[in-house]
CHARMM internal coordinates of N, CA and C (Angstrom, degrees):
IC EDIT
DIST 1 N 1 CA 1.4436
DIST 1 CA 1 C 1.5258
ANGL 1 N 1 CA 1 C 109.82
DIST 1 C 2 N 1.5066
ANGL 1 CA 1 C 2 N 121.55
DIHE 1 N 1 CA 1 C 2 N 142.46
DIST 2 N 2 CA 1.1843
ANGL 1 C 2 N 2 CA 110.71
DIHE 1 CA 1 C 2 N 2 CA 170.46
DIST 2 CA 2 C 1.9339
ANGL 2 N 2 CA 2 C 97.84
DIHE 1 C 2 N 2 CA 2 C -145.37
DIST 2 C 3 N 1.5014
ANGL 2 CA 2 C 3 N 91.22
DIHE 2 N 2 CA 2 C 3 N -162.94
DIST 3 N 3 CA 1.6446
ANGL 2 C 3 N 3 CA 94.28
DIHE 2 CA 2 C 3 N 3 CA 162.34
DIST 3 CA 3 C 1.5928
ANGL 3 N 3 CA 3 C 115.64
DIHE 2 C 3 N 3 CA 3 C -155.97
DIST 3 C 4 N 1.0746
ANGL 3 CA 3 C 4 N 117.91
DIHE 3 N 3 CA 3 C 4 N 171.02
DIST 4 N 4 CA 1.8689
ANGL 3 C 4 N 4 CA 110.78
DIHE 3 CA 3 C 4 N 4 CA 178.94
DIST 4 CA 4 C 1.6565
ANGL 4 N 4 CA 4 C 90.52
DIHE 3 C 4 N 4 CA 4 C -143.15
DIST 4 C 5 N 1.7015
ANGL 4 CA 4 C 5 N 106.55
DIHE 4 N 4 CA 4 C 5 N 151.14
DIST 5 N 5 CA 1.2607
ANGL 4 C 5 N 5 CA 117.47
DIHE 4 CA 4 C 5 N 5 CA 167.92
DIST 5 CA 5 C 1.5537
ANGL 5 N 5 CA 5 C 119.89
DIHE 4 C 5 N 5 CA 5 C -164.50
DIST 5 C 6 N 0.6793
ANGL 5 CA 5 C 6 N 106.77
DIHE 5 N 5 CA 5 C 6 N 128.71
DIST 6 N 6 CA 2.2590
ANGL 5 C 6 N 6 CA 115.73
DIHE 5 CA 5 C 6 N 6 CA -166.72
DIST 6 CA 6 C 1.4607
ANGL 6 N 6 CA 6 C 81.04
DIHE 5 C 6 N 6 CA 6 C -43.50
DIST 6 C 7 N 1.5670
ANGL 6 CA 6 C 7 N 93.53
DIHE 6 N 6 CA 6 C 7 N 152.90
DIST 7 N 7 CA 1.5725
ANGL 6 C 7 N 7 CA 127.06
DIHE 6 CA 6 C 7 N 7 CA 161.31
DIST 7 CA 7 C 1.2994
ANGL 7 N 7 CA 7 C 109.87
DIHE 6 C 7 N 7 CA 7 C -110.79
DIST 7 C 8 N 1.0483
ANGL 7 CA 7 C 8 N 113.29
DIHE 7 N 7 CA 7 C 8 N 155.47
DIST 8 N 8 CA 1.7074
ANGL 7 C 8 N 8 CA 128.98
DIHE 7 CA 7 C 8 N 8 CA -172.58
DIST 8 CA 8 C 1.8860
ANGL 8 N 8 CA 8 C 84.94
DIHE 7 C 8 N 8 CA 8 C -74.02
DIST 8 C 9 N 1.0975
ANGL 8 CA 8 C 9 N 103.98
DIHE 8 N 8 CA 8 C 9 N 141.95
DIST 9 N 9 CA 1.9763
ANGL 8 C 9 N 9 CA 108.11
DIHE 8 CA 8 C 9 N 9 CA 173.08
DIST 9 CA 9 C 1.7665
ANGL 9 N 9 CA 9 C 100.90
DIHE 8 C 9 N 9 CA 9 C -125.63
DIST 9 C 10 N 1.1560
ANGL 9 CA 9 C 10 N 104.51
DIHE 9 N 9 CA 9 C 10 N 151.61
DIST 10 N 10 CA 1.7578
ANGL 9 C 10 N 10 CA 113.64
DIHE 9 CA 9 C 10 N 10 CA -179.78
DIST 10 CA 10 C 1.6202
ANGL 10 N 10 CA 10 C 100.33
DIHE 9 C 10 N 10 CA 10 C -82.91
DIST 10 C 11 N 0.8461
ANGL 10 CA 10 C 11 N 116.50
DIHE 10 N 10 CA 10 C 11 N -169.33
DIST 11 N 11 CA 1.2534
ANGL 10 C 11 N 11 CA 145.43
DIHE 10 CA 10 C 11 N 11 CA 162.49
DIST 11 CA 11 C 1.4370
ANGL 11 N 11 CA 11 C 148.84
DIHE 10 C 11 N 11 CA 11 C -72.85
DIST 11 C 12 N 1.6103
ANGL 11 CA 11 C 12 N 96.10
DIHE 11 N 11 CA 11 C 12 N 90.57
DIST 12 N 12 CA 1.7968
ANGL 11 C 12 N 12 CA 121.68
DIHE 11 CA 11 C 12 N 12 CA -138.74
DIST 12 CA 12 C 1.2254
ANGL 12 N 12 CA 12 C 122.92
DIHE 11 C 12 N 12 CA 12 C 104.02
DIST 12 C 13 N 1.6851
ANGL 12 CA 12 C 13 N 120.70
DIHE 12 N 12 CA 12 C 13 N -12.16
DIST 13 N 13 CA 1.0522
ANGL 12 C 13 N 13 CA 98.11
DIHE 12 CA 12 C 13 N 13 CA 159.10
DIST 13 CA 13 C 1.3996
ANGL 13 N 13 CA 13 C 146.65
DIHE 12 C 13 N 13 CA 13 C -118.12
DIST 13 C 14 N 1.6159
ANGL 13 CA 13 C 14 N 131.15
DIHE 13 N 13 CA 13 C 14 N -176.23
DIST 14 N 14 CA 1.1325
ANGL 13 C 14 N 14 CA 99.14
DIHE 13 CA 13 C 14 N 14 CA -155.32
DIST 14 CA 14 C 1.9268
ANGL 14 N 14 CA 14 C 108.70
DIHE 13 C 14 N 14 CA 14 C -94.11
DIST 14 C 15 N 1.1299
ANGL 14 CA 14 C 15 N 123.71
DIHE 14 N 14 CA 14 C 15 N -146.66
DIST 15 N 15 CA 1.2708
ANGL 14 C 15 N 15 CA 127.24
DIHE 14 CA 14 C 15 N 15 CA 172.21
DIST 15 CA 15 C 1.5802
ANGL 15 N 15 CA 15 C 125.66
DIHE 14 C 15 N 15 CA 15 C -64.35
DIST 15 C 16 N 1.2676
ANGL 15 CA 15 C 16 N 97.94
DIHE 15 N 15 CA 15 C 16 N 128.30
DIST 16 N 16 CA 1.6421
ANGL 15 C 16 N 16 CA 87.91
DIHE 15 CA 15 C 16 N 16 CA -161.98
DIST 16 CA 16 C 1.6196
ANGL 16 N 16 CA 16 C 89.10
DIHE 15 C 16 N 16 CA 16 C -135.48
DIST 16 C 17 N 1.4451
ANGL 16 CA 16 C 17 N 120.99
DIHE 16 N 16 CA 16 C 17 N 116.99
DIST 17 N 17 CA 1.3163
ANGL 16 C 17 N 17 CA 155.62
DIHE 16 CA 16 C 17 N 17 CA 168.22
DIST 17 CA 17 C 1.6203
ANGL 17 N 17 CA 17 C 115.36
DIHE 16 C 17 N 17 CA 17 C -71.38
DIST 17 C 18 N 1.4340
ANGL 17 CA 17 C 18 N 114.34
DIHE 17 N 17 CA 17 C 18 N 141.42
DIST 18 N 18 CA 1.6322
ANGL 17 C 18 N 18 CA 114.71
DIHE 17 CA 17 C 18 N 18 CA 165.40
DIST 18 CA 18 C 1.6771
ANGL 18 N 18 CA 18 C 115.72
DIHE 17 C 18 N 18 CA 18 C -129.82
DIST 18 C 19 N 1.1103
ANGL 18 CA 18 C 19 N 87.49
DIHE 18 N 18 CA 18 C 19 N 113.44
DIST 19 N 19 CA 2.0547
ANGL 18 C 19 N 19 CA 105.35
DIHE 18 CA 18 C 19 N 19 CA -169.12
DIST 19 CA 19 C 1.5069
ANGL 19 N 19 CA 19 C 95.44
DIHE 18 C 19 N 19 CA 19 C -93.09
DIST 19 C 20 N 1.3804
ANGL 19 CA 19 C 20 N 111.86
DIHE 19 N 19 CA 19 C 20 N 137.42
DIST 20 N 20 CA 1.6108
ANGL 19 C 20 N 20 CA 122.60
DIHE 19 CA 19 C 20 N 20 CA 167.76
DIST 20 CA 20 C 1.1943
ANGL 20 N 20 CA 20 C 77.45
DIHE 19 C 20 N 20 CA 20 C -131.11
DIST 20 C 21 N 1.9428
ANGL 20 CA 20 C 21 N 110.60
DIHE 20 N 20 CA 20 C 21 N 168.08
DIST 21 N 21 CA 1.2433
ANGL 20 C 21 N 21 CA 118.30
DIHE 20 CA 20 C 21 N 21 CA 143.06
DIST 21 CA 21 C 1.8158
ANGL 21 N 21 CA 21 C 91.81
DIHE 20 C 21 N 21 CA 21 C 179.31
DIST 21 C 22 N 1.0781
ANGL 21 CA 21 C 22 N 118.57
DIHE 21 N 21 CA 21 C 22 N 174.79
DIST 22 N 22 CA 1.0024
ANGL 21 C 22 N 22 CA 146.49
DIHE 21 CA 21 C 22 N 22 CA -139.02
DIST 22 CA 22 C 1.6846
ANGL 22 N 22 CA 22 C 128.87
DIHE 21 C 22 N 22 CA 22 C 43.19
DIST 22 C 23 N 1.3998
ANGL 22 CA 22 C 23 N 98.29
DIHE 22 N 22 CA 22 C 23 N 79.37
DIST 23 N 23 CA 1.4243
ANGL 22 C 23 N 23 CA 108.02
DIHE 22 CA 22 C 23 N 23 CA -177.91
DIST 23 CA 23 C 1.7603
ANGL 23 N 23 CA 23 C 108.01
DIHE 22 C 23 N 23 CA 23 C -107.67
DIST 23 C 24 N 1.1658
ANGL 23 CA 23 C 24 N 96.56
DIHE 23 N 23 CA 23 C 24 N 175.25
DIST 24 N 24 CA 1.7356
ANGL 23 C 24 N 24 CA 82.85
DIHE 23 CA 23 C 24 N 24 CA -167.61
DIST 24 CA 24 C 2.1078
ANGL 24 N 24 CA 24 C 106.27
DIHE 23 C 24 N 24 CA 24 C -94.63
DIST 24 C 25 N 1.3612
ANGL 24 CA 24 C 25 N 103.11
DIHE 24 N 24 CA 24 C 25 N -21.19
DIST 25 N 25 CA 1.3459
ANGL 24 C 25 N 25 CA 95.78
DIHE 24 CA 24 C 25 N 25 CA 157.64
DIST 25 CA 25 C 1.4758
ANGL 25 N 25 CA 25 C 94.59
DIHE 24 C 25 N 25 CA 25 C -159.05
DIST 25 C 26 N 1.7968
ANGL 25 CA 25 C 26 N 95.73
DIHE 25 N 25 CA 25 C 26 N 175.56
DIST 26 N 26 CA 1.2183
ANGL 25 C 26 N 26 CA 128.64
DIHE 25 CA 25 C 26 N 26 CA 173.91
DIST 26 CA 26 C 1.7087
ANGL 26 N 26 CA 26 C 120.14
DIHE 25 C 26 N 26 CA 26 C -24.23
DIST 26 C 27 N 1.7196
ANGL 26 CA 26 C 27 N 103.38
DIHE 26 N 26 CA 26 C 27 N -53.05
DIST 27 N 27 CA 1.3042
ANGL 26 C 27 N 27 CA 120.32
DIHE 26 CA 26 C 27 N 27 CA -155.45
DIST 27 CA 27 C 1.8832
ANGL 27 N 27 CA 27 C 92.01
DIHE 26 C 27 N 27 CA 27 C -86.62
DIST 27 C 28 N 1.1062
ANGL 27 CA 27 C 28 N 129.09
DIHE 27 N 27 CA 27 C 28 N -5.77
DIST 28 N 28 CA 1.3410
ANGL 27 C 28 N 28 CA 136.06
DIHE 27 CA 27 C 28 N 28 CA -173.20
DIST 28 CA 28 C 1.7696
ANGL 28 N 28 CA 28 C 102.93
DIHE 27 C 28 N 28 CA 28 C -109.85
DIST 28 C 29 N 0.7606
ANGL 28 CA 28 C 29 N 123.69
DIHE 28 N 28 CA 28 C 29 N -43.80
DIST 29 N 29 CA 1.6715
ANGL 28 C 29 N 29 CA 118.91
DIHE 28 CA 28 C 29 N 29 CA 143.04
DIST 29 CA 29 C 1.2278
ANGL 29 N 29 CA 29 C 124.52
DIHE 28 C 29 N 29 CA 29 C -48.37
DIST 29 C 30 N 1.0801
ANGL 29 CA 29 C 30 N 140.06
DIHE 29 N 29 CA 29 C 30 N -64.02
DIST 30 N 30 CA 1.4663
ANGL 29 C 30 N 30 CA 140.96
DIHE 29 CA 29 C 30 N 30 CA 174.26
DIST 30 CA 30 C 1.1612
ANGL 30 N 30 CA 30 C 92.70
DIHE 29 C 30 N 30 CA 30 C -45.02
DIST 30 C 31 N 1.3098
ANGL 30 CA 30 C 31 N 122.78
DIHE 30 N 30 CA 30 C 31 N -75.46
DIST 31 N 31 CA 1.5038
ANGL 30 C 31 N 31 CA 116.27
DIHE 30 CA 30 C 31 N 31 CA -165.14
DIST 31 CA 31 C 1.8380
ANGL 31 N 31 CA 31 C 118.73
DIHE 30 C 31 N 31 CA 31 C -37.56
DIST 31 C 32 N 0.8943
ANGL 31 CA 31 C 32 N 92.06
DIHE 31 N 31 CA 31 C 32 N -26.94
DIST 32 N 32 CA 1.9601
ANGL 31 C 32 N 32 CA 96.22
DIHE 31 CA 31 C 32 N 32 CA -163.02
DIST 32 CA 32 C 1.6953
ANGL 32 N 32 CA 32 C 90.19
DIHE 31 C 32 N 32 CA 32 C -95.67
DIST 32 C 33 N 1.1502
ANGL 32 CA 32 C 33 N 112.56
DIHE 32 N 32 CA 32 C 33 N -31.89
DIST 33 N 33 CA 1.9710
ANGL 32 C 33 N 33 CA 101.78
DIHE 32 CA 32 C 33 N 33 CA -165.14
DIST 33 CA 33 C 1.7249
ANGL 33 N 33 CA 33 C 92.60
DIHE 32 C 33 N 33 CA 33 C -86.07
DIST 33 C 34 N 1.8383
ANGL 33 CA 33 C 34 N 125.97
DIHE 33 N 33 CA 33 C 34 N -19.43
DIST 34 N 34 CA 1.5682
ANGL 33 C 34 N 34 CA 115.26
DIHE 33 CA 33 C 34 N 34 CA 159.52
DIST 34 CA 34 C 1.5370
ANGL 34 N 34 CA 34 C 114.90
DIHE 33 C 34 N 34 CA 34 C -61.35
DIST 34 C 35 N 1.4953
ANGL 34 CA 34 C 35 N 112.21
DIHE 34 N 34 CA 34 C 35 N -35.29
DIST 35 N 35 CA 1.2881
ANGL 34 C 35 N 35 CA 126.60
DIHE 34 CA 34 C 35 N 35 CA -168.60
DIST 35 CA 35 C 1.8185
ANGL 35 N 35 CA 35 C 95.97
DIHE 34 C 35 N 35 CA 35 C -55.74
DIST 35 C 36 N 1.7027
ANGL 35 CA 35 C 36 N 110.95
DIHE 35 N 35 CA 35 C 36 N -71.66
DIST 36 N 36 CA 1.0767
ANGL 35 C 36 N 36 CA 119.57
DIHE 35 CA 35 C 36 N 36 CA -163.91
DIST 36 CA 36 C 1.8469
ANGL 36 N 36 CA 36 C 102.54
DIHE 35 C 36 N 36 CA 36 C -64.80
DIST 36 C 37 N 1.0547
ANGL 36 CA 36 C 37 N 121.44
DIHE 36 N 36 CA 36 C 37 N -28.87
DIST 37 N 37 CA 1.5570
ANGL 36 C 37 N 37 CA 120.14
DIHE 36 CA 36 C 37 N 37 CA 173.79
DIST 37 CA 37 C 2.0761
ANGL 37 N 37 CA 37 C 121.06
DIHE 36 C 37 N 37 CA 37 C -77.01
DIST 37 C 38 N 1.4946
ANGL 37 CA 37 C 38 N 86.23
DIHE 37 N 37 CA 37 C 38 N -16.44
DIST 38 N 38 CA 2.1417
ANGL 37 C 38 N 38 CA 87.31
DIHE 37 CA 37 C 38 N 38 CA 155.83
DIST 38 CA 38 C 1.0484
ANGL 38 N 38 CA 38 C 93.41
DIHE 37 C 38 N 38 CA 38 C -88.91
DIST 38 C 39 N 1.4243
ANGL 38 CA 38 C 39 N 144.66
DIHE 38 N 38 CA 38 C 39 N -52.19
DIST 39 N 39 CA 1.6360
ANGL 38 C 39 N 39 CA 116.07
DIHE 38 CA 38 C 39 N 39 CA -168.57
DIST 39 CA 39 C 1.3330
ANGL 39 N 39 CA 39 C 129.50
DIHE 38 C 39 N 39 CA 39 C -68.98
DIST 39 C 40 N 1.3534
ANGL 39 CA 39 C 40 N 112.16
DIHE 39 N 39 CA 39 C 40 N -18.53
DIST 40 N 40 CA 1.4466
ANGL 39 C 40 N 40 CA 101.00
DIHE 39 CA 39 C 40 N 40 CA 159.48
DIST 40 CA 40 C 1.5122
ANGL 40 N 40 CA 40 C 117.53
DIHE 39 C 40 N 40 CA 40 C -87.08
DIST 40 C 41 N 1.0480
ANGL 40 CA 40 C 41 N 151.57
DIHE 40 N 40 CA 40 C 41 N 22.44
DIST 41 N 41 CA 1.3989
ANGL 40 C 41 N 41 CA 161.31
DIHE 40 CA 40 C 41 N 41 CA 29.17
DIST 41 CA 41 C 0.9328
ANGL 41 N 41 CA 41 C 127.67
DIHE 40 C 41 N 41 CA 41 C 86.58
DIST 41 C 42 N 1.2084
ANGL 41 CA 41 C 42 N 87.56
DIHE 41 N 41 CA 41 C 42 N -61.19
DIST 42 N 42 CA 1.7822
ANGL 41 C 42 N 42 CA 108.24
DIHE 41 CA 41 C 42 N 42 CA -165.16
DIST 42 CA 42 C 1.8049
ANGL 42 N 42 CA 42 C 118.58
DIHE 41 C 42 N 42 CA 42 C -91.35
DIST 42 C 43 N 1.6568
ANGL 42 CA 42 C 43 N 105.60
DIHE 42 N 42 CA 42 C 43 N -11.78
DIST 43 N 43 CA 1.1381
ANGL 42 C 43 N 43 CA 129.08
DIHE 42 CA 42 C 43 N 43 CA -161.10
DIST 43 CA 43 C 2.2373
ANGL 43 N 43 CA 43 C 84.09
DIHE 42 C 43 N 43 CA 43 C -78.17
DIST 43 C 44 N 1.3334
ANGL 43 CA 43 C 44 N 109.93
DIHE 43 N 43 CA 43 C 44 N -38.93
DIST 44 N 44 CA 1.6166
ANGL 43 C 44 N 44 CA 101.43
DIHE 43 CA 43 C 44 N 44 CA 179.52
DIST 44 CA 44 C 1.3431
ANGL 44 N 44 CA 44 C 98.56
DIHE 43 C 44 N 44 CA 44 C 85.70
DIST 44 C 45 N 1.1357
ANGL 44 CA 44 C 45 N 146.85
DIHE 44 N 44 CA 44 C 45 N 9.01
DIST 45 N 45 CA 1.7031
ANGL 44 C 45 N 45 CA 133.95
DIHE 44 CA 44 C 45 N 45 CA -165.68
DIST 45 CA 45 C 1.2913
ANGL 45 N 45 CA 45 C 112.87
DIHE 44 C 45 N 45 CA 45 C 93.93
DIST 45 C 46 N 1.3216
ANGL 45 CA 45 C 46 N 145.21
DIHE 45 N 45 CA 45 C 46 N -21.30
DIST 46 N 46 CA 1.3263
ANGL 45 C 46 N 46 CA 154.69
DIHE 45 CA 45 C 46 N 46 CA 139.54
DIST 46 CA 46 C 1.2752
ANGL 46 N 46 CA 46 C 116.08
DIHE 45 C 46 N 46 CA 46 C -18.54
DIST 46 C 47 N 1.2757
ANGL 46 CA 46 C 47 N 120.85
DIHE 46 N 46 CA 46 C 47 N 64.68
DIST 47 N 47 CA 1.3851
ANGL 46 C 47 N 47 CA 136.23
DIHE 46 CA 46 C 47 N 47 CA 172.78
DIST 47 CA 47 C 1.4058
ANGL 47 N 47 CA 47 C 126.47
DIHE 46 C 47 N 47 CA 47 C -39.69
DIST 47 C 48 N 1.3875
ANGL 47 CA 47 C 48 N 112.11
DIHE 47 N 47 CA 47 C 48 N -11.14
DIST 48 N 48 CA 1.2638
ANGL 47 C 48 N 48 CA 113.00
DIHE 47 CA 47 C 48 N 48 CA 167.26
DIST 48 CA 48 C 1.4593
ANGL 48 N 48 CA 48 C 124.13
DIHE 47 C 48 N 48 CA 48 C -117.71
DIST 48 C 49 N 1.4474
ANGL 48 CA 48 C 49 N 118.00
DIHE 48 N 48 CA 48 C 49 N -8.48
DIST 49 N 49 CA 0.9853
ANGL 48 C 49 N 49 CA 121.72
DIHE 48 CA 48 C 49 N 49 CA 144.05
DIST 49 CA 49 C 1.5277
ANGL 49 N 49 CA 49 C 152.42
DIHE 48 C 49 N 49 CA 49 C -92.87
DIST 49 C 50 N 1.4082
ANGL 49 CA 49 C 50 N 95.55
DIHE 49 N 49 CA 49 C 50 N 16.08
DIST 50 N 50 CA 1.6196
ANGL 49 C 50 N 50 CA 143.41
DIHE 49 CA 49 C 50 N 50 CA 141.11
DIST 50 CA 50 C 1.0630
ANGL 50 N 50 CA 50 C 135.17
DIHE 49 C 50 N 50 CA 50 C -52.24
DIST 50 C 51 N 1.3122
ANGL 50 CA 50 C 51 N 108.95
DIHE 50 N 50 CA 50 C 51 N -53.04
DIST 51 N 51 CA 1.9387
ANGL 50 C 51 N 51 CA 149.86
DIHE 50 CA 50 C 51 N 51 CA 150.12
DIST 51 CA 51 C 1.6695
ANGL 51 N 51 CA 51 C 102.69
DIHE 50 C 51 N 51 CA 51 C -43.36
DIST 51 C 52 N 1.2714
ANGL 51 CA 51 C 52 N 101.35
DIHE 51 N 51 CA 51 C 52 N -68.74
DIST 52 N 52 CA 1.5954
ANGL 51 C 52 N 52 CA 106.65
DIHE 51 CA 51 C 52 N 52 CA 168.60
DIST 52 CA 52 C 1.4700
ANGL 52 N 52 CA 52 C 135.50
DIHE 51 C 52 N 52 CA 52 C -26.95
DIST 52 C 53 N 1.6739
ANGL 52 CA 52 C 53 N 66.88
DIHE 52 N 52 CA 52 C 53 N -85.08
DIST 53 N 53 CA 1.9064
ANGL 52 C 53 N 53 CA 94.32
DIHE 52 CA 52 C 53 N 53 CA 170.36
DIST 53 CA 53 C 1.9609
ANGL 53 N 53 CA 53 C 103.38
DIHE 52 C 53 N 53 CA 53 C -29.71
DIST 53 C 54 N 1.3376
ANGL 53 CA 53 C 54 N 104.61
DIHE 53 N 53 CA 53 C 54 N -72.24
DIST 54 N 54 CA 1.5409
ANGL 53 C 54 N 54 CA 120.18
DIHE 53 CA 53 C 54 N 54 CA -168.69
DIST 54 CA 54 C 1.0621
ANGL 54 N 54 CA 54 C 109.08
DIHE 53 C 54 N 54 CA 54 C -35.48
DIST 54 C 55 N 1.6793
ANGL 54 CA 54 C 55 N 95.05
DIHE 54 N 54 CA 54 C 55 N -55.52
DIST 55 N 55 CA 2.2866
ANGL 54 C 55 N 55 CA 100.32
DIHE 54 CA 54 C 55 N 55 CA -174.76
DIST 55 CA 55 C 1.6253
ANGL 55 N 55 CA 55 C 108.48
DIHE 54 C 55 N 55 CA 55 C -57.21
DIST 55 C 56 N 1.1262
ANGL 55 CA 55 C 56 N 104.00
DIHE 55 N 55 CA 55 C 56 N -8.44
DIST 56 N 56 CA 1.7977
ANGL 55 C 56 N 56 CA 97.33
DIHE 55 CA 55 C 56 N 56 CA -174.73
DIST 56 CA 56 C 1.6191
ANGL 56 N 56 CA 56 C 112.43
DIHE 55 C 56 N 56 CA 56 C -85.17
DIST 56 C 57 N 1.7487
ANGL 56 CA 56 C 57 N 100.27
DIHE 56 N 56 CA 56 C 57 N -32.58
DIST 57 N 57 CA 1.4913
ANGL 56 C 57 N 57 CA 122.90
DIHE 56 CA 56 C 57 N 57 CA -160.80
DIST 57 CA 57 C 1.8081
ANGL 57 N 57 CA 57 C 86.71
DIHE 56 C 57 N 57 CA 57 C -88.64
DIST 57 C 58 N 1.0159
ANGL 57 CA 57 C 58 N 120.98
DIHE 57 N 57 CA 57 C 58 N -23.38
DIST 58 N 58 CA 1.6419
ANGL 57 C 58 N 58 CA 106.60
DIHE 57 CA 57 C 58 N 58 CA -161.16
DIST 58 CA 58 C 1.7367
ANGL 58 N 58 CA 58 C 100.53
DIHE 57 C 58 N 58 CA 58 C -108.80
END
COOR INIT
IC SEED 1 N 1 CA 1 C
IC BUILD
């Protein structure tokens, strides 16, 4: 099981994705791609600390 979900990208660049996978089920994926979707979250619309957030997650 895994999951993928866009990262916030700066300026110039292009699309930048975050792949997990080998989890042992479904419900343990979800959990981690909610996890990684409050932390970008937390940025409030702050587009660059979005950028942040991502570089930490990727």
């Amino acid at each position: 099981m895994g999951y993928q979900i866009e990262l916030p990208v700066r300026p110039q660049q292009t699309r930048r994705q975050l792949r997990r996978s080998g989890f042992d089920s479904r419900d343990t994926a979800t959990s981690e791609l909610r996890h990684a979707r409050g932390l970008l979250e937390l940025a409030d619309g702050d587009t660059n600390l979005a950028a942040q957030i991502g570089d930490l997650r990727g």
